[in-house]
C-alpha positions as CSV (number, residue, x, y, z in Angstrom):
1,X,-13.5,94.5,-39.9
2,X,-12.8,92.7,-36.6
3,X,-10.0,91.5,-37.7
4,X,-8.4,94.8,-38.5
5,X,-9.1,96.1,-35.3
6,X,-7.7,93.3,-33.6
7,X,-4.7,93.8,-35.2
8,X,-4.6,97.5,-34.9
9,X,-4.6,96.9,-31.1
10,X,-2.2,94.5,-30.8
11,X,-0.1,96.5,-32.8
12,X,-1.1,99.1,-30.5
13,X,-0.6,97.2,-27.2
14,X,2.6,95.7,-28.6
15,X,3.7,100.1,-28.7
16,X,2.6,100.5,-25.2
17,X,4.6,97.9,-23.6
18,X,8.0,98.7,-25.5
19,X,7.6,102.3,-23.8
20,X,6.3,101.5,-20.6
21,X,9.2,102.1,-17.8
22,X,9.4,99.1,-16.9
23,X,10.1,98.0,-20.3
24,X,12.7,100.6,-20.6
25,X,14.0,99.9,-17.4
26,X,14.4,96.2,-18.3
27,X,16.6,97.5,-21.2
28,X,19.4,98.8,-18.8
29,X,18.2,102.0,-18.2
30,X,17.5,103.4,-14.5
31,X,15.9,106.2,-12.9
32,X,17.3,108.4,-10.3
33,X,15.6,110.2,-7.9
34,X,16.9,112.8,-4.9
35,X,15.8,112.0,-1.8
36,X,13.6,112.6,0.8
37,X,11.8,114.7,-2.2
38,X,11.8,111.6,-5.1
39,X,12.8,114.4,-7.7
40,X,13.7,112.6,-11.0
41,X,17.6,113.9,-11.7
42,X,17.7,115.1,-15.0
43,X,21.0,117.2,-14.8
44,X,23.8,116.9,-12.4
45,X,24.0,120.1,-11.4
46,X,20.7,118.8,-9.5
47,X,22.9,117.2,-6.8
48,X,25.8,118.0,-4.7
49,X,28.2,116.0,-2.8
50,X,26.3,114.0,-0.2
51,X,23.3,114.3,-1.3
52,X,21.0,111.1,-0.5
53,X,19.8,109.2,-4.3
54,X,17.5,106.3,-4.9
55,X,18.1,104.3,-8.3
56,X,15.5,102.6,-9.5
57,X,16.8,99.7,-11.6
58,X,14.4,96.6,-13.1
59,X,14.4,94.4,-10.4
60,X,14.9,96.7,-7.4
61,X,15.7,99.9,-5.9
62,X,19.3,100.9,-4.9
63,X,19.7,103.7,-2.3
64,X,23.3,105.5,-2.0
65,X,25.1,108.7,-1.9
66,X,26.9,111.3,-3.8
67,X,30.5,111.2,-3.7
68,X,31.1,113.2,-6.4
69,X,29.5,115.2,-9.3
70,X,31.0,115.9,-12.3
């Protein structure tokens, strides 16, 4: 019996780490956010030209701005 559960939880655990954001974000992927609010961009249309964005990559944050949206 213990050793099914054990299993089920690593199996479990193993699930939890390959979707955690950091995990994800260790893949390639970032996140952007506007700033001074920190809303997640989802959609272009969310930002103009000049607006101020943080990207949040694995190993750091990069802050910049909008140039151009398409």
């Amino acid at each position: 019996y213990f050793e099914s559960r054990r299993n089920a939880i690593s199996l479990m655990n193993g699930k939890l780490k390959a979707l955690s954001p950091l995990s994800v974000l260790n893949r390639g992927y970032s996140i952007t956010r506007k700033l001074p609010e920190l809303i997640v961009i989802k959609n272009s249309k969310a930002l103009k030209r000049d607006d101020r964005i943080e990207i949040r990559v694995y190993q750091g944050k990069i802050e910049s701005r909008v140039e151009q949206v398409e």
